[in-house]
VOGU-3710 file (C-alpha; in Angstrom, 3 decimals, decimal comma):
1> xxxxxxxxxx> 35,829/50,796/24,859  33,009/50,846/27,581  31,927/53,106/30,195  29,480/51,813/33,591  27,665/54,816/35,007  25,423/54,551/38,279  22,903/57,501/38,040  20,749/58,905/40,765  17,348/60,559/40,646  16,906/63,268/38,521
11> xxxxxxxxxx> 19,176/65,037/35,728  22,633/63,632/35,394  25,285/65,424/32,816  27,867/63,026/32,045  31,119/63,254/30,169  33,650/60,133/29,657  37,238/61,407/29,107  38,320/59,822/26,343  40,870/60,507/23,524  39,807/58,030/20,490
21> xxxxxxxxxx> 38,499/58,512/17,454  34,708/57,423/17,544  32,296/55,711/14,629  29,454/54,453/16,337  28,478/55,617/19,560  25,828/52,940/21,291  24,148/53,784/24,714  21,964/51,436/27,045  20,207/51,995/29,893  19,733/48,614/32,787
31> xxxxxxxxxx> 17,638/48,992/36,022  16,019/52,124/35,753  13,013/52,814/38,048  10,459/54,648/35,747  10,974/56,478/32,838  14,176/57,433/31,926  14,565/60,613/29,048  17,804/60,863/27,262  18,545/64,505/26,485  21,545/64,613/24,102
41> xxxxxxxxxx> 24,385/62,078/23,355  27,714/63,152/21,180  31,472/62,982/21,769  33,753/66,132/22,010  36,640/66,126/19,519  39,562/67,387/20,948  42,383/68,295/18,950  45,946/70,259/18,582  45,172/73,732/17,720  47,208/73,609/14,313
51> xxxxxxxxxx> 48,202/77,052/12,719  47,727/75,404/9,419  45,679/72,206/8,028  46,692/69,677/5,355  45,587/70,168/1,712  46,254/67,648/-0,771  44,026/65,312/-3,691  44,819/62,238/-5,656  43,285/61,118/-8,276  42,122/57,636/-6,802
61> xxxxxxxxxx> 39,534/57,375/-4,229  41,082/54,812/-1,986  43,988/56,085/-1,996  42,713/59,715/-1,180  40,761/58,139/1,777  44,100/56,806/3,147  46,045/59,570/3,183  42,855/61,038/4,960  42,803/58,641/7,624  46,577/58,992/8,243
71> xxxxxxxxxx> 46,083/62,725/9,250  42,939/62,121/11,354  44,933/59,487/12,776  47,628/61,841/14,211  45,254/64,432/15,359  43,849/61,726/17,396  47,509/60,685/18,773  49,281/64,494/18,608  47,810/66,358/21,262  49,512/67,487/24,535
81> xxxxxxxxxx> 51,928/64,293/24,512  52,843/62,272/21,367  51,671/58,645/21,847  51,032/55,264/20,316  46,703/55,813/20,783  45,089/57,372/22,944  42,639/54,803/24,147  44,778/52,480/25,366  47,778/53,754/27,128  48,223/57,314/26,250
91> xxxxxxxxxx> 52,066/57,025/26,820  54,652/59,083/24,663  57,109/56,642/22,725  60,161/57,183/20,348  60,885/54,399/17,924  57,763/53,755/15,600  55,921/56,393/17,306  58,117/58,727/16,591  57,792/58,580/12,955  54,712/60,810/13,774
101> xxxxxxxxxx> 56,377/63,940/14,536  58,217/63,986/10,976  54,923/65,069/9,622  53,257/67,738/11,582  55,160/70,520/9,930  54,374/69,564/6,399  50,903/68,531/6,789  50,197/71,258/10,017  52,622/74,050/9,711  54,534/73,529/13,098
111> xxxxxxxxxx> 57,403/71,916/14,684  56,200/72,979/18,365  54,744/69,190/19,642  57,581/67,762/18,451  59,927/70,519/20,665  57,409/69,369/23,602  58,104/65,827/23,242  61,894/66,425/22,999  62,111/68,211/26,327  59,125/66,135/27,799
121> xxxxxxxxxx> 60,496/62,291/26,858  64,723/63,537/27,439  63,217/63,717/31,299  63,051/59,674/31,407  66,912/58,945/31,570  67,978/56,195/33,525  71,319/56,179/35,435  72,509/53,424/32,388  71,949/56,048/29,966  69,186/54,417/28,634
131> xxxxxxxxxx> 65,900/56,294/28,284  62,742/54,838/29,367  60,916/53,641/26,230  57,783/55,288/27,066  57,653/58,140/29,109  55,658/59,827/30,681  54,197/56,427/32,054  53,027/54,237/34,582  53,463/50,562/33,418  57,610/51,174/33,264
141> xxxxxxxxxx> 57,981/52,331/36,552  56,932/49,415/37,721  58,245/47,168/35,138  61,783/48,873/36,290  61,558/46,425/39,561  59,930/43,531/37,510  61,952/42,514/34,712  65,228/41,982/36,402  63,043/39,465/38,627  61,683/38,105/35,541
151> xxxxxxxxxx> 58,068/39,163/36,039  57,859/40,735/32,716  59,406/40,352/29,641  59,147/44,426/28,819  62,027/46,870/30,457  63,142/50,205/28,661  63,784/49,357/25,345  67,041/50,177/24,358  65,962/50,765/20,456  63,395/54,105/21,578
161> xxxxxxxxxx> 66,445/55,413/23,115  68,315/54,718/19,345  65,197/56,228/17,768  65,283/59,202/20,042  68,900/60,249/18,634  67,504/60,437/15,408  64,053/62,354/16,301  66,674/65,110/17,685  67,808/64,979/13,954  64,813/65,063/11,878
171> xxxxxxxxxx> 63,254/68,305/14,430  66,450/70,072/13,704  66,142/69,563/9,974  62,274/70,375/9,840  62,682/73,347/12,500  65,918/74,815/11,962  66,376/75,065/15,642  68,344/73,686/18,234  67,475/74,502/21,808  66,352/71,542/22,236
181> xxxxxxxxxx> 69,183/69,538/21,212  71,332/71,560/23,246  69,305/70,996/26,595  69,392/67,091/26,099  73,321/66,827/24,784  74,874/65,605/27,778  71,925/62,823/27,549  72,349/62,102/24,093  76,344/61,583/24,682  75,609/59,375/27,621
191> xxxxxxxxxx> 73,194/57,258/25,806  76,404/56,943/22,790  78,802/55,694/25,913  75,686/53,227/26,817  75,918/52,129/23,208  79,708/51,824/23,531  79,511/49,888/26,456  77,067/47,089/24,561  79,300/46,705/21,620  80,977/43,213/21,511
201> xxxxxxxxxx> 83,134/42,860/18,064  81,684/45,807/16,956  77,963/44,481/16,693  75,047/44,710/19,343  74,206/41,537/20,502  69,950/41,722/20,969  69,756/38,958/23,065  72,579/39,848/26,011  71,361/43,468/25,238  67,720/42,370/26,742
211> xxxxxxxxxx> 68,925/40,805/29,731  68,843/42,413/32,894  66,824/45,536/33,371  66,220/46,567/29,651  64,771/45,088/26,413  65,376/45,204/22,573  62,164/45,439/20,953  62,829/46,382/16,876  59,403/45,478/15,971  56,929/41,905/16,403
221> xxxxxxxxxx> 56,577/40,546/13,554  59,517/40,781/11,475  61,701/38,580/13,369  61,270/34,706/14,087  64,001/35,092/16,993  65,282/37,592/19,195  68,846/36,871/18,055  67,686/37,860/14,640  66,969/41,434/15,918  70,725/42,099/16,505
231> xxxxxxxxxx> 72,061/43,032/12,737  68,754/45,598/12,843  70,038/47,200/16,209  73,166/47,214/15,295  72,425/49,362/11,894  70,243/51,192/13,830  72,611/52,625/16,302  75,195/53,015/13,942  72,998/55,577/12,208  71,884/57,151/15,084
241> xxxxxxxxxx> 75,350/57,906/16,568  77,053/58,866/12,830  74,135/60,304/10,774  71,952/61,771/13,521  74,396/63,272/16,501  77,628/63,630/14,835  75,632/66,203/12,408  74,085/67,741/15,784  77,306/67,725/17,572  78,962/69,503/14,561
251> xxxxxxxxxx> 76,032/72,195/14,549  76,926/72,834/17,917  80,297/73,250/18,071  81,078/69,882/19,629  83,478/68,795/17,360  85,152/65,999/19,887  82,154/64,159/20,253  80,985/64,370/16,534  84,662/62,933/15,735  84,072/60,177/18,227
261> xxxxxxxxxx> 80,592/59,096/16,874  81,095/58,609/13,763  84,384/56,214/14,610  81,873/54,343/16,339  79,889/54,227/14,067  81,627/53,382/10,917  83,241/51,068/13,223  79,775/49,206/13,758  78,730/49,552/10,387  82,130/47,753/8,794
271> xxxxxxxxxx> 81,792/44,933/11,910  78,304/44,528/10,817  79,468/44,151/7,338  82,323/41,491/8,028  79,600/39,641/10,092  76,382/39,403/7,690  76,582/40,636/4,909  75,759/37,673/2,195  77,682/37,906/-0,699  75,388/34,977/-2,211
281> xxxxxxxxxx> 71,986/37,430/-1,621  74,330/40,714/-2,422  72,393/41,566/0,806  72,658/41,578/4,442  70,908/38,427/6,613  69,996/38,095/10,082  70,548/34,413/10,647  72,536/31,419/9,438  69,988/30,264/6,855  69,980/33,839/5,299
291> xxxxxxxxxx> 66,756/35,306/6,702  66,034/39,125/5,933  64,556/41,489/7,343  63,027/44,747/5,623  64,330/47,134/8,638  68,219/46,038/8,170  68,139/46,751/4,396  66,163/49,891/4,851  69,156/51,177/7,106  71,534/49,859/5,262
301> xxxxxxxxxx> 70,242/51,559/1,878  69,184/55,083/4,004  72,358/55,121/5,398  75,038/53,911/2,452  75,338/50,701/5,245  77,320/47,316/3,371  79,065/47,554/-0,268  78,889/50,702/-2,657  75,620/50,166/-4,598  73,620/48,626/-2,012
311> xxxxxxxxxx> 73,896/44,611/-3,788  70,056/44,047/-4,532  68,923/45,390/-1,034  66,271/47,906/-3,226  65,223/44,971/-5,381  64,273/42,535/-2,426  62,309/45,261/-0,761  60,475/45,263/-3,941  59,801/41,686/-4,541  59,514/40,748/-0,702
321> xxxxxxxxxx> 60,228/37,828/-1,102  59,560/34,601/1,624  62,657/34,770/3,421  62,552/38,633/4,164  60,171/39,606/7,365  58,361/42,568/7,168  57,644/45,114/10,032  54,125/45,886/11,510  52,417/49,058/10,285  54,410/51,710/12,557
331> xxxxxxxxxx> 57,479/50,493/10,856  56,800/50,471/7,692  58,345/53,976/7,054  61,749/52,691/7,055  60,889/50,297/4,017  58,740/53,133/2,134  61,947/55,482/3,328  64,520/53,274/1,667  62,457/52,667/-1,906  61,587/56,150/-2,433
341> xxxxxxxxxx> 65,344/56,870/-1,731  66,224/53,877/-4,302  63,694/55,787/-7,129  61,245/52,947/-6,682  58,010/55,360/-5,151  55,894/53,216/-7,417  56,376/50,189/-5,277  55,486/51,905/-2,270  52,246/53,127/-3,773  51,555/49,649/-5,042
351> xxxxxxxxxx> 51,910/48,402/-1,607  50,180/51,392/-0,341  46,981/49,540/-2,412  48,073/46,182/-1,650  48,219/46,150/1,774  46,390/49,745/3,344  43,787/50,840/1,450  41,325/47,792/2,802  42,098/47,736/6,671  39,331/47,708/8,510
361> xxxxxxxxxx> 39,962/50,822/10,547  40,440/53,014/7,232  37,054/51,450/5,587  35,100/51,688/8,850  36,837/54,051/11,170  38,746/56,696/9,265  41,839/56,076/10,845  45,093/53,841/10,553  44,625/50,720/12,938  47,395/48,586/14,803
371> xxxxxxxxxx> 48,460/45,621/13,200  48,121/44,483/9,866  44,885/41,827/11,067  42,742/42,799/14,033  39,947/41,141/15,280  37,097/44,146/16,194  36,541/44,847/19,390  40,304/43,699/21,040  42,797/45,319/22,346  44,499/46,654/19,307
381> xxxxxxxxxx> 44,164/50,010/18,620  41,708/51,264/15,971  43,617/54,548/15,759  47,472/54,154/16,167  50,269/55,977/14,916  51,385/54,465/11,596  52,670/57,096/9,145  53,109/55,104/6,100  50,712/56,519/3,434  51,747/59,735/4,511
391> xxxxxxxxxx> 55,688/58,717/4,070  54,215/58,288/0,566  52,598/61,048/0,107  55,280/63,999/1,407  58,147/61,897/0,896  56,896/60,345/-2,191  54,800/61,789/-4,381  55,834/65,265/-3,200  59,856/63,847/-3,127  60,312/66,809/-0,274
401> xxxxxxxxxx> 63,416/66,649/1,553  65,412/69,324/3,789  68,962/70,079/2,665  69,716/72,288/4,788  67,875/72,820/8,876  65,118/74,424/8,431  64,110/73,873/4,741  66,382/76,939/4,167  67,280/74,815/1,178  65,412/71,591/0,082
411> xxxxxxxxxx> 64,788/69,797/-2,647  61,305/67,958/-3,948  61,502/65,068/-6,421  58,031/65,264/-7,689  56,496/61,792/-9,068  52,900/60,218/-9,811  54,142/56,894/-8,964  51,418/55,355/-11,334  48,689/57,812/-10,563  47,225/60,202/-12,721
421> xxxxxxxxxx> 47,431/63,404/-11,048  48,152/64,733/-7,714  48,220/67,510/-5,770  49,688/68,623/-2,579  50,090/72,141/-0,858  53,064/71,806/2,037  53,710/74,011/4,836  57,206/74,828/5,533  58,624/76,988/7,975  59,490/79,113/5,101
431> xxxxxxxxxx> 56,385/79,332/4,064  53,718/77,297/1,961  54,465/75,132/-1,526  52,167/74,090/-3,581  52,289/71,091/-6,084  50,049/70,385/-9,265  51,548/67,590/-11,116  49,613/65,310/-14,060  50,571/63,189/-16,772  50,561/66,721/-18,744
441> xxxxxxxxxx> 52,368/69,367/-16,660  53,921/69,549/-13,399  53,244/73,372/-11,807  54,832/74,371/-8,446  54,945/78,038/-6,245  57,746/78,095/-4,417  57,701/79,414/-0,672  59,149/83,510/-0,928  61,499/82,651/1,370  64,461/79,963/1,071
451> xxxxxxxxxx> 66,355/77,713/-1,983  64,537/75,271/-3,537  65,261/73,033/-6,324  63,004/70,422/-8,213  64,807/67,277/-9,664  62,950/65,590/-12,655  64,795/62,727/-14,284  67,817/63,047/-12,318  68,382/66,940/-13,578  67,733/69,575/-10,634
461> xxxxxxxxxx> 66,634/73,216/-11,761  66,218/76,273/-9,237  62,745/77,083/-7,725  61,956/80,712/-8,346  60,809/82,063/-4,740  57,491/82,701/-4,444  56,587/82,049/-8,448  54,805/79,322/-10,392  56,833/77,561/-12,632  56,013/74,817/-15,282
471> xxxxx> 58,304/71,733/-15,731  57,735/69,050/-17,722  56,021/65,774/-15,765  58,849/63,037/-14,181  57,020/59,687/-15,146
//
């Protein structure tokens, strides 16, 4: 980014407002008349005021600088609004930039920006029921008169709205609380009658889906063909309607609705089934010549999606293989998601050094660029919002997971995933745990407050509250 300043005679204090994370800072000076003295140059960080900052060490260096550049990357995009980067657009999204808000209370101690952005994004409903993909914004509006003339390509995309049903999910589980579920309900259920409305044999069609005034987005560079995108979406909303608000309506005393998502649901997940799952793969394909995608088996693994066992769903997402696309860095959650579920966090931390550990943006910036190949200096962000590594690292290596809203119970799964030792301290609403796991020992103090349970080797023990306690190491 660049900056053109016209200065008169005399002293002149400037500050650019601007929201990226900065390496080199390089200033010249064109057309002065005499001698020209430059006082002091420097950038102002701002940043969240977190109650709590993240604490954790690995035993390799890459890796360590990684996880690093993950959290500097969301106090770069977690601020007032949650958004894809700051330089660019500064607009909040769901979807992939969602993924964010998952990990400000382990790593910060604090649900509140994610409370913001569920009030702040609910605001930018259309009268279709679906909710403008980024919002608060500026390029939408306009693209709201535009894309049914077919001046742009981009409307609302229809799969933020999807990923916004399940962001009410995951801030009830890490947060306990839900006020702000209740305020956006009637939204939620009139987004579910949206989805209703789209279904055509069960299954979302993406193409038909993206005519008119919206769009299907999914992710770039996964897909070959927009038709390809429709077994994703489909999976998609069939866990946001039956895994994320039939829970929420339950909670809440809705027991109707709850009842009538998940028949919609299951009833998308078994048309889904009929239509593509391959019994040839033992997986599900997205096209005619049996082209995969790593989002649809993600789903279908995180959300018991296709026939018991999951076929070899985990075992493609391991091998990647040709034929199976695989999602830009915001998305890659989902795949790291679905293998840690499967008891395969190794892979994820061999692709963790396979594929993250050299970007540019990490080895030169500190921070967790765009796409997988940039070219310095255009228009992809430096400093995005991909949460993989740290999807590893809390969801990995730590193996945390709620149980119950709240973390009043939970459950870690500790693992060194090939590394020698780690150590993580988490903060929980409950208060802080703290992990110290080697080849040797595995040590852990439990929060005073809350149930926790450790599982090594498939056998769960109790956490004593607020105690250290010594188990024997998982790998």
């Amino acid at each position: 980014l660049w900056s053109r300043h016209v200065c008169c005679e005399g002293f002149n204090r400037l500050e650019a407002f601007d929201y990226e994370a900065v390496k080199h800072l390089q200033i010249h000076i064109h057309g002065a008349k005499g001698e020209v003295t430059l006082h002091r140059a420097g950038v102002r960080l701002r940043e969240y005021a977190w109650p709590s900052q993240p604490q954790f060490q690995v035993d390799d260096s890459e890796l360590q600088r990684l996880f690093e550049a993950n959290i500097q990357t969301i106090r770069n995009s977690v601020q007032d609004i949650t958004v894809d980067g700051m330089a660019r657009e500064r607009q909040q999204y769901s979807g992939d930039c969602g993924h964010q808000l998952q990990y400000v209370q382990p790593a910060f101690g604090t649900t509140a920006p994610f409370a913001r952005f569920l009030r702040h994004y609910g605001q930018g409903q259309l009268p279709s029921g679906v909710f403008m993909d980024s919002w608060p914004c500026g390029d939408r509006l306009s693209r709201l008169w535009q894309k049914p003339f077919g001046l742009s390509d981009w409307g609302p995309i229809i799969d933020h709205s999807i990923g916004f049903c399940l962001d009410h999910y995951h801030y009830w589980m890490n947060s306990g609380d839900l006020e702000p579920v209740k305020e956006n309900w009637p939204k939620l259920m009139k987004f579910a009658r949206f989805i209703e409305s789209e279904l055509e044999g069960g299954v979302m069609d993406a193409v038909r889906s993206a005519a008119g005034q919206h769009s299907v987005w999914i992710d770039h560079i996964a897909f070959r063909r927009q038709e390809e995108k429709s077994l994703a979406l489909t999976l998609y909303a069939a866990a946001a309607l039956g895994h994320g608000l039939a829970p929420l309506g339950e909670a809440m005393g809705q027991v109707e609705d709850a009842a009538w998502l998940r028949t919609i649901s299951t009833g998308m997940a078994q048309a889904a089934e009929a239509r593509w799952w391959s019994k040839e793969k033992q997986a599900f394909v997205n096209s005619p010549d049996g082209r995969m995608d790593d989002r649809s088996l993600a789903t279908a693994l995180l959300f018991g999606f296709g026939p018991k066992g999951g076929g070899r769903m985990a075992e493609i997402l391991v091998e990647q293989p040709a034929d199976l696309g695989l999602s830009y860095p915001a998305n890659t959650p989902w795949l790291y998601w679905a293998l840690i579920e499967s008891g395969k966090t190794e892979a994820v931390i061999k692709d963790l050094k396979k594929r993250w550990v050299g970007l540019p943006s990490v080895v030169l910036n500190g921070s967790i660029q765009e796409m997988w190949n940039i070219e310095l200096g255009s228009i992809h962000l430096m400093s995005h919002c991909a949460v993989g590594p740290l999807t590893a690292l809390y969801h990995g290596l730590l193996g945390l997971k709620p149980q119950k809203p709240g973390f009043a119970e939970y459950q870690i799964r500790p693992i060194l995933g090939g590394l020698k030792s780690v150590e993580i301290t988490t903060h929980l609403p409950i208060g802080a745990l703290h992990l110290r796991l080697s080849e040797s020992k595995c040590e852990v103090l439990s929060p005073d407050q809350g149930t926790g349970w450790i599982s090594i080797k498939g056998e769960k023990s109790l956490l004593k509250p607020g105690a250290w306690q010594s188990f024997a190491p998982s790998d």
